[in-house]
C-alpha positions, -999 to 999 in steps of 0.1 A, spaced: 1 116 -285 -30 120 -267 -46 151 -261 -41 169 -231 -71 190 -218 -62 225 -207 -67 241 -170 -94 271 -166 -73 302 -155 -88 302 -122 -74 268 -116 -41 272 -133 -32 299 -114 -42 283 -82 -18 253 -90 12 276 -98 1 293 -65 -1 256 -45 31 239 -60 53 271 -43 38 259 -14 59 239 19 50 203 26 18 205 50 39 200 88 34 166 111 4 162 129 19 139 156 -4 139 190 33 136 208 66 130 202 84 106 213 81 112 257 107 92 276 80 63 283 48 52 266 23 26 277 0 16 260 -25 -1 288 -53 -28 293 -61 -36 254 -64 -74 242 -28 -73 223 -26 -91 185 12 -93 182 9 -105 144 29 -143 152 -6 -158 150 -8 -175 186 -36 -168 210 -44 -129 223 -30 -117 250 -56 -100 274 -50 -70 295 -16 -63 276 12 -38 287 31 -23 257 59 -1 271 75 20 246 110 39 248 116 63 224 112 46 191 113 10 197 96 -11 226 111 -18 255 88 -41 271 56 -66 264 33 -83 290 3 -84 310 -17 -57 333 5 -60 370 37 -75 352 54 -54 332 65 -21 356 51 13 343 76 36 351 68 69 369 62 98 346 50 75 317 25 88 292 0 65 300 -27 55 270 -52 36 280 -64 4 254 -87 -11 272 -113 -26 258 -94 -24 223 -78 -47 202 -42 -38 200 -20 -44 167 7 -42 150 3 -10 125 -7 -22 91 9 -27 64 0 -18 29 22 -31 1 6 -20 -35 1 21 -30 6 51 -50 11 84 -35 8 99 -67 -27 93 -71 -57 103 -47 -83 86 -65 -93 107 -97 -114 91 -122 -91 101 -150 -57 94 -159 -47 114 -186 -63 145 -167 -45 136 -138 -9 132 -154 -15 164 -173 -28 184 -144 -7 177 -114 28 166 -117 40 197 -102 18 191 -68 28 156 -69 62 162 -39 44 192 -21 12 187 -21 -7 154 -33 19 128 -20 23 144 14 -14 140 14 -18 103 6 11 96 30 -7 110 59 -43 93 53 -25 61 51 -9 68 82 -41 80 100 -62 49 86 -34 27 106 -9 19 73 25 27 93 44 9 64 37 11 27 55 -4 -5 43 27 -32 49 6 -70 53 38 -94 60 73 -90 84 98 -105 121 91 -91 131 120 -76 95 132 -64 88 97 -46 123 97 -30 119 132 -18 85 123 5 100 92 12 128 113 31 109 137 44 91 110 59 123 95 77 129 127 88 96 136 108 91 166 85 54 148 67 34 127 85 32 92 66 37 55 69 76 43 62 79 40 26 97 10 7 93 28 -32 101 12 -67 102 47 -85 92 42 -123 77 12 -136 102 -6 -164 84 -14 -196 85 -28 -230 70 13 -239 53 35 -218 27 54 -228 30 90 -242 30 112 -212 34 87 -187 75 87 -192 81 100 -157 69 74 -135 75 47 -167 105 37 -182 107 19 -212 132 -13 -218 153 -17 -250 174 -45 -250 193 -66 -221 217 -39 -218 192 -13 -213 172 -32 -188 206 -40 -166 213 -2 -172 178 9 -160 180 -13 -132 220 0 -120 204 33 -124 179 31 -100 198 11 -76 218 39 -74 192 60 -63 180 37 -33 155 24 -44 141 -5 -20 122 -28 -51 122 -31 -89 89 -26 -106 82 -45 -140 47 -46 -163 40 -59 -193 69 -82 -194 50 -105 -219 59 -78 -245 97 -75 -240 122 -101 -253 127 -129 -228 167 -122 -224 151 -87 -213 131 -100 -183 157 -121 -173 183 -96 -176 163 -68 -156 156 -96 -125 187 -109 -126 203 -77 -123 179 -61 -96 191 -97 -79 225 -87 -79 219 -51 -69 199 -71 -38 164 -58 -49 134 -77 -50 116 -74 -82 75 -70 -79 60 -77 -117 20 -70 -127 3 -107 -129 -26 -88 -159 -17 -117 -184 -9 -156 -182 20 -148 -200 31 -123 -175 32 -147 -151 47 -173 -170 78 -156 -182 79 -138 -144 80 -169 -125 110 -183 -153 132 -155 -146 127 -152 -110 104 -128 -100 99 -124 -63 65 -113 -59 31 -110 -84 5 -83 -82 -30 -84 -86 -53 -115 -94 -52 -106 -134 -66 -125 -158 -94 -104 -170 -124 -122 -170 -108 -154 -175 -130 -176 -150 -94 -189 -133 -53 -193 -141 -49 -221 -165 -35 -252 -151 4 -248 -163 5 -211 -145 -18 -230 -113 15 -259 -115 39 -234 -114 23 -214 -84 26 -245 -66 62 -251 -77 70 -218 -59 52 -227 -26 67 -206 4 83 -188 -16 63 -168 -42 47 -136 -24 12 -124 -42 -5 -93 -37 -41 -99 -51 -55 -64 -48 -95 -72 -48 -109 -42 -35 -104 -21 -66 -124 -46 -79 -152 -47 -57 -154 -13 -45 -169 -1 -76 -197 -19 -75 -203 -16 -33 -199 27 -42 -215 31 -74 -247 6 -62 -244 1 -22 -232 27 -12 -225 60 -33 -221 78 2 -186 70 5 -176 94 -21 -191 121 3 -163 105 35 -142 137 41 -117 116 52 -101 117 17 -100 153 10 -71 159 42 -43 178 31 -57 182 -4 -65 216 -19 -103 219 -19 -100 228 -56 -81 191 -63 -109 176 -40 -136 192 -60 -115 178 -92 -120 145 -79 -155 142 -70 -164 159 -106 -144 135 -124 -162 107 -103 -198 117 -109 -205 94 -133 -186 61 -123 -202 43 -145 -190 59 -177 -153 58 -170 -132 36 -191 -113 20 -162 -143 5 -150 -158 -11 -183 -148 -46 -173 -151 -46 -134 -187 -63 -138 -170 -89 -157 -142 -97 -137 -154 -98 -103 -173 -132 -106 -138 -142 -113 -124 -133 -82 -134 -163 -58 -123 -188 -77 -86 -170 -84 -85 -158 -51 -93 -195 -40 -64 -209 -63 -41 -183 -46 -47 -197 -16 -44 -233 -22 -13 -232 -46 10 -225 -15 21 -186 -26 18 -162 4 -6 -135 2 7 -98 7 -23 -73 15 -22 -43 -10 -45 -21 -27 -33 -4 -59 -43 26 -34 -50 58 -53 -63 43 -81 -104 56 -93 -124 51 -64 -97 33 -39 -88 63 -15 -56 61 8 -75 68 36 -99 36 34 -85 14 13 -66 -7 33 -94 -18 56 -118 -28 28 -91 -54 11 -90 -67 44 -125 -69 49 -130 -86 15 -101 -109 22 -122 -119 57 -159 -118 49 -157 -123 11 -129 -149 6 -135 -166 40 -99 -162 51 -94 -164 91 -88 -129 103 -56 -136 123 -41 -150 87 -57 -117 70 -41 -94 97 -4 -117 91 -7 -109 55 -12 -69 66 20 -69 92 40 -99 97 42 -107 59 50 -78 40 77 -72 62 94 -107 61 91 -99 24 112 -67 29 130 -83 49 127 -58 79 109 -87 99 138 -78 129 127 -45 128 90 -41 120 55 -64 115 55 -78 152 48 -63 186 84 -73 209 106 -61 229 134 -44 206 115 -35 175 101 -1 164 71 10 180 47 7 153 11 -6 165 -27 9 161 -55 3 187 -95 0 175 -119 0 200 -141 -39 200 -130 -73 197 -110 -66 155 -112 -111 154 -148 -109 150 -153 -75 137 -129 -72 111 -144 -38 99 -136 -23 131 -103 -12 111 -124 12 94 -117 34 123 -88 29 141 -82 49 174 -47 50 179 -17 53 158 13 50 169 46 50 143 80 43 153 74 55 191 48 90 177 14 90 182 -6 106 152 -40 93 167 
């Protein structure tokens, strides 16, 4: 087992006193009002085609009821007006690798021996709303506690927490977690075990299977967990760390890969690069960079971004203080030991990505050291745009249109039309050549509420 290091009084009973406490209430600007336009902003409406200028997005309720132009679409008396102009105007982001149970700490076994029992009330409800106040009005969270994960989600759908709509996984499933981690990990023993693991948390609702380290279960194990979360009509999302990984992943099935992996392996070998491209258009990859390259930009560029307040909302000031204590020394932290390594890496596997034919999913690993909900999003999309070279308009389809063909809620969400939840941010500037303009977005809008 590994040790567990114990809480000072004064912050032990401050946690007893925090975890009795209520979920912190929506922050919403308005509620839903009869009639919303959104007026005069250059509208993005994540299909790819050309702008439109001096856009018109009426909104009734929780869904849109009309798109156009400035003097063509009516704006019916008594509307709450909002005025976009000169703003870009999108549909709201989409981040699909989070987890609301972490906020950033720079250790894990601290974390998972500290918090548990603020994860529901207190630190989940806070990572849902910076993700929904940084723009994310959709997330896919890859590992939490079941029933703790399930609960924001609700609460969520409900109205009572502020947050993105949440698509969860629950508990990673395993060969063996590790020792204290058995609550947000499941471990696999056999094909029967995996099918049973997988039945269980279909039950539940859960809206995607998460599997790791697949290259240490049995074969008939892998295939017997995806081809049961197939039959339960779950996608299945599996960690991409290892070429074996991905080998035995793509052979049973797996729908979508996360993060670029490898290590420092300088790029994926040429039999995992064939079968990429023998899953063209219909592989999804979520390459997660920026937990990558953000260590290096904060502990180097810029160690100012520790000090961004924007992190610390709705967190106790003694879990904030937590945080910034456990990052003081970056540097030193096991989770960062081969970051210097890998990133050279990263262009050329990123490259391969591209070029196989897989389509790219935006995600973060949000929560992780260093990668805080409330700015992550915007830097993997920076990185994808001014690092990797991709067009913008293909980096803002892999952040809205995308992810939710992937869920396949693309009727519903990840496009601005007529019929479809209201879901769509505003940033002030021209977001095509400023990318980084996301890194402060101006008006939030989720399913017909503004929160910004």
């Amino acid at each position: 087992m590994r040790k567990r290091p114990a809480l000072s009084g004064t912050l032990a009973l401050t946690l007893a006193l925090l975890s009795l406490a209520a979920a912190p209430a929506p922050q919403a600007v308005s509620q839903p009002a009869k009639v919303t336009a959104l007026v005069g902003g250059r509208l993005i409406d994540g299909y790819g085609g050309r702008p439109l200028e001096n856009s018109v997005v009426l909104i009734s309720g929780e869904r849109i009821q009309a798109v156009g132009r400035v003097g063509e679409v009516k704006i019916p008396e008594g509307a709450e007006v909002i005025s976009t102009e000169g703003m870009s105007v999108l549909p709201g982001l989409w981040d699909m690798h989070v987890h609301l149970m972490i906020v950033g700490h720079g250790d894990y076994d601290h974390w998972d021996a500290t918090y548990p029992k603020l994860f529901r009330g207190t630190i989940m409800p806070a990572a849902a709303r910076q993700l929904l106040l940084a723009g994310v009005t959709s997330a896919r969270d890859l590992g939490a506690p079941l029933e703790d994960i399930l609960a924001v989600r609700e609460a969520v759908r409900k109205g009572e927490i502020p947050g993105p709509t949440l698509y969860v996984a629950g508990p990673f499933l395993q060969h063996e977690p590790d020792p204290g981690s058995e609550s947000y990990r499941w471990g696999i023993h056999g094909a029967d075990d995996a099918r049973a693991k997988v039945r269980r948390l279909a039950k539940a609702k859960v809206d995607v299977i998460k599997m790791i380290d697949q290259d240490q279960m049995t074969m008939d194990e892998v295939r017997a967990l995806v081809d049961e979360a197939h039959k339960q009509g779950l996608p299945v999302v599996a960690h991409a760390h290892r070429a074996e990984e991905i080998r035995r992943g793509i052979a049973a099935g797996v729908d979508c890969f996360e993060h670029t992996g490898l290590g420092s392996a300088p790029e994926y070998p040429p039999d995992i690069y064939a079968l990429m491209k023998g899953r063209a258009n219909t592989l999804f990859w979520t390459p997660t960079v920026s937990p990558l390259l953000l260590y290096g930009y904060t502990r180097d560029e810029f160690p100012e971004r520790i000090d961004d307040p924007r992190w610390h909302v709705g967190l106790p000031p003694e879990v904030v203080a937590d945080i910034r204590q456990s990052l003081s020394r970056p540097d030193r932290l096991s989770y960062f030991q081969l970051m210097p390594a890998r990133q050279p890496t990263l262009a050329k596997k990123f490259e391969q990505l591209r070029k196989s034919g897989v389509i790219l999913l935006v995600g973060t690993d949000s929560g992780v050291p260093l990668n805080f909900h409330s700015d992550s999003t915007w830097h993997e999309i920076d990185y994808w745009v001014n690092t990797f070279k991709v067009p913008v308009m293909d980096a803002l389809r892999a952040a809205t249109y995308w992810p939710a063909v992937f869920m396949k809620v693309d009727k519903e969400v990840g496009t601005i039309e007529a019929g479809k939840y209201a879901d769509v941010i505003a940033v002030r500037g021209d977001v095509l050549h400023h990318v980084d303009l996301l890194s402060n977005v101006d008006v939030v809008v989720k399913h017909g509420v503004r929160y910004k």
